[in-house]
C-alpha positions in Angstrom: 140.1 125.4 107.2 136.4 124.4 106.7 134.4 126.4 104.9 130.7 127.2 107.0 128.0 126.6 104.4 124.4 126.4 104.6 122.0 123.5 102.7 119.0 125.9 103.2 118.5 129.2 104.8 119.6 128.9 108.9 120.8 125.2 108.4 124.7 125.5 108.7 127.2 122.7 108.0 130.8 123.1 107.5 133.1 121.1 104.7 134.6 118.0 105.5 136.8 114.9 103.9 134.3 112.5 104.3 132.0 112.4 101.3 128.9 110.8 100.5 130.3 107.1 99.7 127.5 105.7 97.7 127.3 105.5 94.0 124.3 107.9 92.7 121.0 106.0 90.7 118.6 108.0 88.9 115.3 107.0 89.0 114.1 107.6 85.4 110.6 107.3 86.7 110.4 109.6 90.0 113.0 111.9 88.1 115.0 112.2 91.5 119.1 111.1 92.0 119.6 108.7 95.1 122.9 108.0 97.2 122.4 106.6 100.0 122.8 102.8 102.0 119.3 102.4 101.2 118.1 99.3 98.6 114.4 99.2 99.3 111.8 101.0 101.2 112.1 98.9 104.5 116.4 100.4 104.9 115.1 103.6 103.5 113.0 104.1 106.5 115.8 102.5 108.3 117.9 105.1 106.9 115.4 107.8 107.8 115.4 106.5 111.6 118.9 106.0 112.0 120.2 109.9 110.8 118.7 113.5 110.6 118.3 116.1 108.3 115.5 116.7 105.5 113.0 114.3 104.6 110.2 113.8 101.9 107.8 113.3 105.0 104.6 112.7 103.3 104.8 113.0 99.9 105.8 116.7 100.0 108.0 116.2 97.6 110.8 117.7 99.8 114.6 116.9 99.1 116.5 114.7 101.7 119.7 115.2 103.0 120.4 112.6 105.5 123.2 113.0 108.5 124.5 110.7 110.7 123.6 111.3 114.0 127.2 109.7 115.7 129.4 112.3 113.6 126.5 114.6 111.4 128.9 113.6 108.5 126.3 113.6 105.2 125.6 110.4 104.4 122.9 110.1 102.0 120.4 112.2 100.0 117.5 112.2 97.3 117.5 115.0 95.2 114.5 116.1 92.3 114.6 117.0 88.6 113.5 120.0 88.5 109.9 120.1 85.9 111.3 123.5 84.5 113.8 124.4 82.0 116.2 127.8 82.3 115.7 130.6 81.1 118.7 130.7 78.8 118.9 128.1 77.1 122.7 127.6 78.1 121.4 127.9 81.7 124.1 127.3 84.5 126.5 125.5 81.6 129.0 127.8 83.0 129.1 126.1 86.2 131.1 123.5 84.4 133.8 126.0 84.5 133.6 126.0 87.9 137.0 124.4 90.1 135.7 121.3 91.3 137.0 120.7 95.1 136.4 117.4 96.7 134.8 116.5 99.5 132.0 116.3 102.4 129.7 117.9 104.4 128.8 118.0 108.5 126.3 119.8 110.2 127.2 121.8 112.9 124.2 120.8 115.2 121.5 117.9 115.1 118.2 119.2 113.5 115.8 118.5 111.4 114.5 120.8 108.6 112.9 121.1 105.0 114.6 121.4 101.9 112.7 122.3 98.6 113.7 121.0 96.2 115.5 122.8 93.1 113.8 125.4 90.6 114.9 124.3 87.1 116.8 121.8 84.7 119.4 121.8 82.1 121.1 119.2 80.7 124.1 119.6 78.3 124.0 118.7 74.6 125.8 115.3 74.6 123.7 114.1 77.8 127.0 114.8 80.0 125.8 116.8 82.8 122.6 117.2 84.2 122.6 120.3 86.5 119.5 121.6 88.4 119.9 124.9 90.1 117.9 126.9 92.6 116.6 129.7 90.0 116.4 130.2 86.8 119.0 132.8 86.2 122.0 132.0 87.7 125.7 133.5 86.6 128.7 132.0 88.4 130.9 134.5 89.8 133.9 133.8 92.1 132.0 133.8 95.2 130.9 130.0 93.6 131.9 126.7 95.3 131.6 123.6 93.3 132.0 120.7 95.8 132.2 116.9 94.8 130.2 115.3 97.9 130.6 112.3 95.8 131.9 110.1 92.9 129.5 112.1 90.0 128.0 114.4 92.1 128.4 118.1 93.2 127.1 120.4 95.0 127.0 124.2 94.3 127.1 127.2 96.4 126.9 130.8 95.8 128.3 132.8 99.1 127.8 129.8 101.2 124.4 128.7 99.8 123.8 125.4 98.3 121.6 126.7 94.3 122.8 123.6 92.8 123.7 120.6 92.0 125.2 118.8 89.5 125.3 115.0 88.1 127.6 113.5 85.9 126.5 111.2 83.7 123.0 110.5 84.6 121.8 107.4 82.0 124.8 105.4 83.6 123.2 105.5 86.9 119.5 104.7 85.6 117.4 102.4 87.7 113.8 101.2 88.0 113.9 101.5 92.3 116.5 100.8 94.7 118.5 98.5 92.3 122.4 99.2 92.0 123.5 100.6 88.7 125.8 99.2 86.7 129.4 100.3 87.2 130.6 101.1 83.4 129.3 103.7 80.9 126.9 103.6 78.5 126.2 103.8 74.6 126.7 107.8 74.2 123.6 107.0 71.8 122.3 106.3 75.3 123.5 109.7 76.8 121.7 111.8 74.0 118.3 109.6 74.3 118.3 110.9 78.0 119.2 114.5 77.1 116.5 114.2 74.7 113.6 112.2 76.8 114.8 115.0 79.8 113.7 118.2 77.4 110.0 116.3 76.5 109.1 115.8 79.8 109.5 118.9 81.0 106.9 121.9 80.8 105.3 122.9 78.6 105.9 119.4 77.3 104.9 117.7 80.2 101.3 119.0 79.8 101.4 118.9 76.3 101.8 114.9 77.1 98.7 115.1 79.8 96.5 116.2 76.8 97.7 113.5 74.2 99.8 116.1 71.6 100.7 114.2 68.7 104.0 116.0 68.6 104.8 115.0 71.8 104.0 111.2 71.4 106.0 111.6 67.7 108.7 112.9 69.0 108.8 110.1 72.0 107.8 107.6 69.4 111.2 108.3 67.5 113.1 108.4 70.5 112.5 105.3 71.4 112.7 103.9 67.9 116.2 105.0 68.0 116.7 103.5 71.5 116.0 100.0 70.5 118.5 99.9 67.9 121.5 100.4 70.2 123.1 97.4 71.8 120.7 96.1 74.6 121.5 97.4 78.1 119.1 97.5 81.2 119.4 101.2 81.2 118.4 101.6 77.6 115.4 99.6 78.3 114.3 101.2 81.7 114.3 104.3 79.4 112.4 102.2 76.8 109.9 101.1 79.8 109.3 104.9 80.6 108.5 105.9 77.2 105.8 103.2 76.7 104.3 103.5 80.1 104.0 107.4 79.4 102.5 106.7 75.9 100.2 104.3 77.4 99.1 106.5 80.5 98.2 109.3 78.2 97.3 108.3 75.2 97.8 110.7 71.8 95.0 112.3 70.7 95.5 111.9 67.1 93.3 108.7 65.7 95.5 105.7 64.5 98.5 106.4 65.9 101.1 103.9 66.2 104.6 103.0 68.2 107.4 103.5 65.5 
């Protein structure tokens, strides 16, 4: 029987078998995770046209959840890191506990509505899992759902509410934009240098960046030292490329510093 679930408060779908069937790409530079049909802004707005749900309708920063309108089977989303860390530092790890039960989602009527996006971040130690949840204090407890919508990707819900979601693998799916990913894992070296990129640039650290700290910029400085000494691989240096261009946009204050 489906189970009635809801994305965000009064929006009601109901499980299905069709799930999402798109492989996820995580935009290193917006921070967000992408499955959709979508592979540049013209189909995105295609996309946007062509199904319902949630939107980031003017830069509002808004997560999408995208429906087809013929059957209101989810088809696509966008979803945002979260700039916050847990308050534990083990955060929802537990939700990797969690039965995973596959597959879809479908609304029960045609709306549209606004979805925020998720409150805070963790990522696991060897740069497995990237999970963002809806607080910051979350404890599973047997009224948890953890549903794979898609190869890599679940959602969680706690009594029928979606707090979560949860990405395996994240530096294999690294892109610039809209590219495709590609479709075999990466150095574990790789992995780690995401976990550890992920816990700079995210606050305090992110304005610690803003203002130039010189521990910030040392410790991205040996990250990506230790990046370009694995096997080259377009994700490594899309990572590489994010490092530098945050360097370069805000500069460390400490005089005669230098890229290691």
């Amino acid at each position: 029987m489906a189970k009635r679930l809801e994305i965000v408060e009064g929006v009601l779908v109901r499980s299905a078998r069709e799930r999402i069937p798109y492989t996820p790409r995580y935009s290193v530079s917006g921070l967000f995770v992408t499955l959709g049909p979508h592979v540049d802004l013209a189909s995105h707005e295609q996309l946007l046209s062509s199904t319902f749900g949630s939107a980031d309708w003017l830069w509002s920063g808004d997560d999408e959840f995208r429906f087809e309108k013929a059957n209101r089977i989810l088809t696509g989303v966008k979803l945002g890191t979260a700039e916050e860390g847990p308050v534990d530092a083990r955060g929802p790890a537990a939700w990797l506990d969690l039965p995973c039960i596959s597959g879809g989602l479908q609304a029960e009527s045609e709306e549209d509505f606004a979805a925020c996006p998720m409150a805070s971040r963790w990522v696991s130690d060897d740069g497995r899992w990237l999970i963002c949840a809806a607080g910051r204090e979350l404890t599973p407890t047997a009224a948890f759902l953890r549903l794979r919508v898609a190869e890599f990707l679940d959602f969680v819900f706690a009594d029928g509410v979606l707090v979560g979601w949860i990405l395996e693998s994240p530096a294999r799916f690294l892109v610039r934009e809209w590219e495709s990913p590609p479709g075999v894992d990466c150095d574990p070296v790789l992995n780690v240098g995401l976990r550890e990129f992920l816990s700079i640039v995210v606050e305090p650290g992110i304005e610690a960046l803003q203002e130039g700290n010189p521990l910030v910029h040392s410790s991205l400085a040996r990250l990506r030292g230790r990046l370009a000494r694995i096997p080259a691989d377009s994700r490594r240096d899309i990572l590489i490329e994010r490092i530098d261009d945050l360097t370069e946009e805000w500069p460390s204050s400490s005089p005669g510093s230098k890229r290691a």
